[in-house]
C-alpha positions in Angstrom: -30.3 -0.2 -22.8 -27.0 -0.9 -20.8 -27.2 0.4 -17.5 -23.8 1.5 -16.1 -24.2 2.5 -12.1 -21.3 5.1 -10.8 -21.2 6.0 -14.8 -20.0 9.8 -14.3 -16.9 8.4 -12.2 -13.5 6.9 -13.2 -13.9 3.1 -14.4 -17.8 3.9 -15.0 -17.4 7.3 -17.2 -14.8 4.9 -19.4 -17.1 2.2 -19.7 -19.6 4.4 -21.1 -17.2 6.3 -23.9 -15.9 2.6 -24.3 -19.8 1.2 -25.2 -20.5 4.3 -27.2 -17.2 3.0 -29.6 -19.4 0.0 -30.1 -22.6 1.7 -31.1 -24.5 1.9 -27.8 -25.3 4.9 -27.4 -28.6 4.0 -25.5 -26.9 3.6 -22.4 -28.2 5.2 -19.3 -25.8 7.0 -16.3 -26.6 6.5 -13.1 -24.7 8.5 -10.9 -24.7 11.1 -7.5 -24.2 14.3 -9.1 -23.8 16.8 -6.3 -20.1 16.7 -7.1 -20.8 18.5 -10.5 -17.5 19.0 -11.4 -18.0 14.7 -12.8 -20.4 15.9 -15.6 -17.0 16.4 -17.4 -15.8 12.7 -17.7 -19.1 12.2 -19.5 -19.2 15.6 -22.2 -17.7 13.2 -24.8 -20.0 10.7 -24.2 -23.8 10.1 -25.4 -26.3 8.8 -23.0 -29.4 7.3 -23.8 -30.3 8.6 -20.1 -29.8 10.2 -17.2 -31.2 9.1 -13.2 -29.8 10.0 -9.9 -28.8 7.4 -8.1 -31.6 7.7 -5.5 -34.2 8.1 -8.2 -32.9 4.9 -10.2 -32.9 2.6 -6.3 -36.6 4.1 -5.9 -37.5 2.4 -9.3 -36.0 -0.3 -9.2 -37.4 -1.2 -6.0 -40.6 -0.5 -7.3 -40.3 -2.9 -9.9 -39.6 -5.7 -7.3 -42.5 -4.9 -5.1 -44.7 -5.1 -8.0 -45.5 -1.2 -8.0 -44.9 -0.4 -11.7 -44.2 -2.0 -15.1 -41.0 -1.4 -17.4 -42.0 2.0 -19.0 -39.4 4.9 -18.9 -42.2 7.7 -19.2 -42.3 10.1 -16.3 -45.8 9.4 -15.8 -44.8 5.3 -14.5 -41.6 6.1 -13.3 -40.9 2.8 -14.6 -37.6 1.5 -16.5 -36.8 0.4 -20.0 -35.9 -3.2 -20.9 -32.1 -3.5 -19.5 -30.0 -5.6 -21.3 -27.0 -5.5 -18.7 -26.2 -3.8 -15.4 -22.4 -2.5 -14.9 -22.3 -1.8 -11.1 -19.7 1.0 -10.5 -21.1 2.9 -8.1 -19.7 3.2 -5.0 -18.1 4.9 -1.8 -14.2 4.0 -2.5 -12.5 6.3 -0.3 -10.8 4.1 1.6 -10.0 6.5 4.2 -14.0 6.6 5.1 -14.6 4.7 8.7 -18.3 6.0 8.9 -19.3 1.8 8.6 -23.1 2.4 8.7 -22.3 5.0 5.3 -20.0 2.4 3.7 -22.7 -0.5 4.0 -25.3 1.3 3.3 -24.0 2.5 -0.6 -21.7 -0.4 -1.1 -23.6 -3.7 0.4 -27.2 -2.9 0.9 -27.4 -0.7 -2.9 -25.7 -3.8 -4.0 -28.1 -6.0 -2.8 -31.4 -4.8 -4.5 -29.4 -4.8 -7.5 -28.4 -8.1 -7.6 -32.0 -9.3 -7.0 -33.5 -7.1 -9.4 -31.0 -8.9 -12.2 -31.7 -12.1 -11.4 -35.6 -11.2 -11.3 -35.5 -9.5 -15.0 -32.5 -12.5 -15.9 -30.2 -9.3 -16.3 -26.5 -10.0 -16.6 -24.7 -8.3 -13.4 -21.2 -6.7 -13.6 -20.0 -5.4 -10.1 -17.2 -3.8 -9.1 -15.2 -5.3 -5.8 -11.7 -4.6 -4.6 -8.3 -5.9 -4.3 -9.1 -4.1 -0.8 -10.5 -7.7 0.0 -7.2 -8.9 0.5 -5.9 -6.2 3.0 -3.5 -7.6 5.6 -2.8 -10.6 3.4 -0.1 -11.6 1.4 -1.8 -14.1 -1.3 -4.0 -12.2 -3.9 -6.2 -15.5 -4.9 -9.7 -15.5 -4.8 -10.1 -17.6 -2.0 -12.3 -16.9 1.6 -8.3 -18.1 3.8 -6.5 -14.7 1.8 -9.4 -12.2 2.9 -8.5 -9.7 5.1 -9.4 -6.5 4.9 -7.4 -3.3 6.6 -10.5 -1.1 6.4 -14.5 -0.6 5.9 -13.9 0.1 2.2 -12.4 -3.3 2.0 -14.9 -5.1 4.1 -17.7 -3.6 2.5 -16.7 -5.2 -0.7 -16.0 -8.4 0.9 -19.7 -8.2 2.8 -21.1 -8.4 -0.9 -18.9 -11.1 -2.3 -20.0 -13.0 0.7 -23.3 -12.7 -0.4 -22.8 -13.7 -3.5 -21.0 -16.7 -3.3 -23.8 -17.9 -0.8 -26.5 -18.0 -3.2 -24.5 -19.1 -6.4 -26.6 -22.1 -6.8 -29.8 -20.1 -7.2 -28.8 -17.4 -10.0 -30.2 -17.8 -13.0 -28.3 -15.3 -14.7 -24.6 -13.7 -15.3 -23.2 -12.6 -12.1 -19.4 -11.4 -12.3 -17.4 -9.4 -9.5 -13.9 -7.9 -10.4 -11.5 -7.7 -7.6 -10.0 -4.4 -9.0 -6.2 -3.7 -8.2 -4.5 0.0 -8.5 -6.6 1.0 -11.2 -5.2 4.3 -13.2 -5.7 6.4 -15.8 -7.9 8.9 -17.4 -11.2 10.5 -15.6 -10.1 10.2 -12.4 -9.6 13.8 -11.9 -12.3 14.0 -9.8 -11.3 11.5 -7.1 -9.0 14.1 -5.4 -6.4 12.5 -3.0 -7.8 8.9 -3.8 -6.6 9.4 -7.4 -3.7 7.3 -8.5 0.0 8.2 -8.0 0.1 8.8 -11.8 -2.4 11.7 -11.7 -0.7 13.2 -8.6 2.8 12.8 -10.2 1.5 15.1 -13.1 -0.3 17.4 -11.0 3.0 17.7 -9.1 5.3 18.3 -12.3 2.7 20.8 -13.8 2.8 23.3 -10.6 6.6 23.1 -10.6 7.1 20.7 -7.7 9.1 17.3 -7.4 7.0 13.7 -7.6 6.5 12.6 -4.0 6.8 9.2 -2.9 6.8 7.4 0.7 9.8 6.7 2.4 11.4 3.6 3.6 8.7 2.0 5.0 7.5 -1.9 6.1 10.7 -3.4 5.1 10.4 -1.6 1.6 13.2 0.9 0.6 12.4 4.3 -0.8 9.5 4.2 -3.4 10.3 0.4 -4.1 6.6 -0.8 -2.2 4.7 -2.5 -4.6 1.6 -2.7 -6.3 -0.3 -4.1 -9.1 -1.2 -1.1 -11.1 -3.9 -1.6 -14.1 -4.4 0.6 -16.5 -7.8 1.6 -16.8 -8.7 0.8 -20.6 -7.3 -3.1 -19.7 -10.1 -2.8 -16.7 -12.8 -2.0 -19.4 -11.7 -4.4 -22.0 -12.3 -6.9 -19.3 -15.8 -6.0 -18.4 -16.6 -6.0 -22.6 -15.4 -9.5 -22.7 -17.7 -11.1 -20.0 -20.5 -8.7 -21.4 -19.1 -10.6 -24.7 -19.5 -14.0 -22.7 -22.5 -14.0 -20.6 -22.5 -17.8 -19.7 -19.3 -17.2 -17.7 -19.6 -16.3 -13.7 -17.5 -16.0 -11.1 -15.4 -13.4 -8.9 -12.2 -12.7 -10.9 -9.1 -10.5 -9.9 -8.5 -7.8 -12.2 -5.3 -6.6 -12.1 -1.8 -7.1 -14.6 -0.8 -10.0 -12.7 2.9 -8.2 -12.2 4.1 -6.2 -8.9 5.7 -2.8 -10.0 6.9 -0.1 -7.4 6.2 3.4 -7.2 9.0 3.9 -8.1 8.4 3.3 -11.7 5.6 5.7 -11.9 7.7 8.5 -10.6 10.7 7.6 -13.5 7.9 7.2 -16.4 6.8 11.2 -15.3 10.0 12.1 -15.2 11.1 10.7 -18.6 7.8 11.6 -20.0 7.9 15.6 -18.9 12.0 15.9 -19.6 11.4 14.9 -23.0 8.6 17.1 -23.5 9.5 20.4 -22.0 12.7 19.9 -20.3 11.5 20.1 -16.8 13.6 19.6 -14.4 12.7 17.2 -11.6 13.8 14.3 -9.8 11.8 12.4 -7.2 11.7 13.5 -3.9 10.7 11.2 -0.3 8.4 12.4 2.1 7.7 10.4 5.6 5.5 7.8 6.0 2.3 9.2 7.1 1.1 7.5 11.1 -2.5 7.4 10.0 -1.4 5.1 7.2 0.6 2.4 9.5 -1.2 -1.4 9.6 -3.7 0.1 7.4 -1.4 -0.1 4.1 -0.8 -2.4 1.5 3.0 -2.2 0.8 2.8 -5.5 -1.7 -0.2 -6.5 -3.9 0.4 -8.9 -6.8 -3.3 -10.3 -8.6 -3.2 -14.0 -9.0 -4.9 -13.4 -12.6 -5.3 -17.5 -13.1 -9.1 -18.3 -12.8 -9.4 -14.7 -15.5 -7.2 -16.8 -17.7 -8.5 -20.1 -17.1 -12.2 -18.3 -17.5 -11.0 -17.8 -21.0 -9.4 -14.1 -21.1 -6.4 -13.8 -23.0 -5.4 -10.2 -23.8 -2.5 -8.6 -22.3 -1.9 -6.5 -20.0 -0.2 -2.5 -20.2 3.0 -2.6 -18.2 2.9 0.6 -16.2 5.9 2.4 -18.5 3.1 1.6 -21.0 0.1 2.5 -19.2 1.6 5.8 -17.6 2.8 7.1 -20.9 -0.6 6.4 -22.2 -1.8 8.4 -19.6 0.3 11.2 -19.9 0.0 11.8 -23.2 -4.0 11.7 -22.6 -3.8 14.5 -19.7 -1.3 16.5 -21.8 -3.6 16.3 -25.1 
């Protein structure tokens, strides 16, 4: 059984319909499902099982204390033999500043997890964040390029910390992503921390221009950049080191290219003038104060040590990846 943490949200509800196209359909969700609107990013998708993310912490912790054994009947409250752990889960809001909420679901869950992998020898996927970087203006895996602009960001750095300290004494796979702008279909659910793609179409659909920031940081109108991934590259990336468990490491995961908003907002427009001849154009709103030396105008992933760990595929350009989108949200 492959467990995938955070499976009913965006990157984790892909990686689950992506396994299932390889024939695992064993795989068991874990997820927080008071938001119940998620269950839909998984009604395509066949689980093996179901466990709340509290419930699934409860065992596992169990099983590293010595309490139980590795049955999945209700009677043990144990868990079946894992062959891998995708850690998805996680608070990514990062507009969140409750710190002591942030640590707790994105270091301290984390944590356990990590030990309880390289107790069972369990390869260990985790999701971090291009949020590492922050104020910085290199994107290379590298402790002098680190600095984060909020809690979100520092809470994934806190765990990449951790693991680079005890590299010497895993025994098993252990592989971080440092994920970019990731975009693309089952996000719905993300509300305002959904991509600009998503919010473009939401835009177009109730009648309204695409909104993009202003001038802003040196940056003209629209033209700040990101590194915007699409998110079936993300999960072809996570397949290949499940594919290649010998290789470790903490890897950015992003196209390697800078695009602006900009080209977002043209690829809707093209997209939705073609199909129904709607009539927009985009239009620049202020940049908000809340946002100001908590923004990352420019991010650009130094994708080098993903090559040089032996990754070759390309990436979607985001004309590509957009359109790809769009044509998923309108089908």
């Amino acid at each position: 059984m492959i467990v995938v943490t955070g499976g009913a949200g965006f990157i984790g509800a892909n990686l689950v319909k992506a396994l299932n196209a390889r024939g695992h359909l064993d795989v068991m969700v874990v997820d927080d499902l008071s938001d119940g609107t998620k269950f839909v990013n998984l009604a395509d998708c066949t689980l093996g099982d179901y466990l709340d993310k509290d419930d699934f912490l409860a065992r596992v912790k169990a099983e590293l204390s010595g309490g139980i054994g590795g049955d999945i009947s209700s009677e043990s409250g144990g868990l079946p033999p894992i062959e891998a752990i995708f850690h998805e889960g996680a608070c990514s809001d990062t507009t969140e500043w409750n710190g002591r909420f942030m640590l707790e679901n994105n270091f301290e869950y984390s944590k356990v997890l990590l030990e309880y992998c390289q107790a069972k020898r369990i390869p260990f996927l985790y999701a971090s964040s291009a949020a590492t970087y922050g104020g910085s203006e290199v994107f290379v895996e590298d402790p002098a390029h680190e600095k984060p602009l909020n809690v979100y960001g520092y809470s994934k750095l806190l765990f990449d910390q951790y693991v680079r300290a005890r590299w010497d004494d895993f025994d098993s796979q252990v592989v971080g992503f440092r994920y970019f702008n990731v975009y693309g279909p089952r996000e719905q659910h993300k509300g305002k921390m959904a991509s600009v793609a998503y919010h473009h179409h939401t835009q177009v659909q109730r009648g309204e221009n695409p909104k993009l920031f202003g001038a802003w940081d040196g940056y003209e109108a629209g033209m700040q950049s990101r590194d915007f991934v699409y998110v079936g590259d993300v999960v072809d990336v996570n397949l290949w080191f499940l594919d290649n468990p010998e290789v470790s490491g903490i890897f950015n995961l992003g196209t390697g290219r800078a695009e602006p908003f900009k080209a977002i907002a043209e690829t809707a427009i093209d997209f939705y003038s073609q199909k129904d001849g709607a009539k927009v154009e985009i239009e620049y709103i202020d940049f908000p104060d809340e946002l100001k030396g908590r923004y990352q105008s420019y991010t650009r992933a130094d994708i080098g040590r993903l090559r040089e760990a032996g990754y070759t595929a390309e990436f979607k350009t985001v004309r590509e990846g957009v359109s790809a989108y769009l044509e998923w949200l309108n089908d």
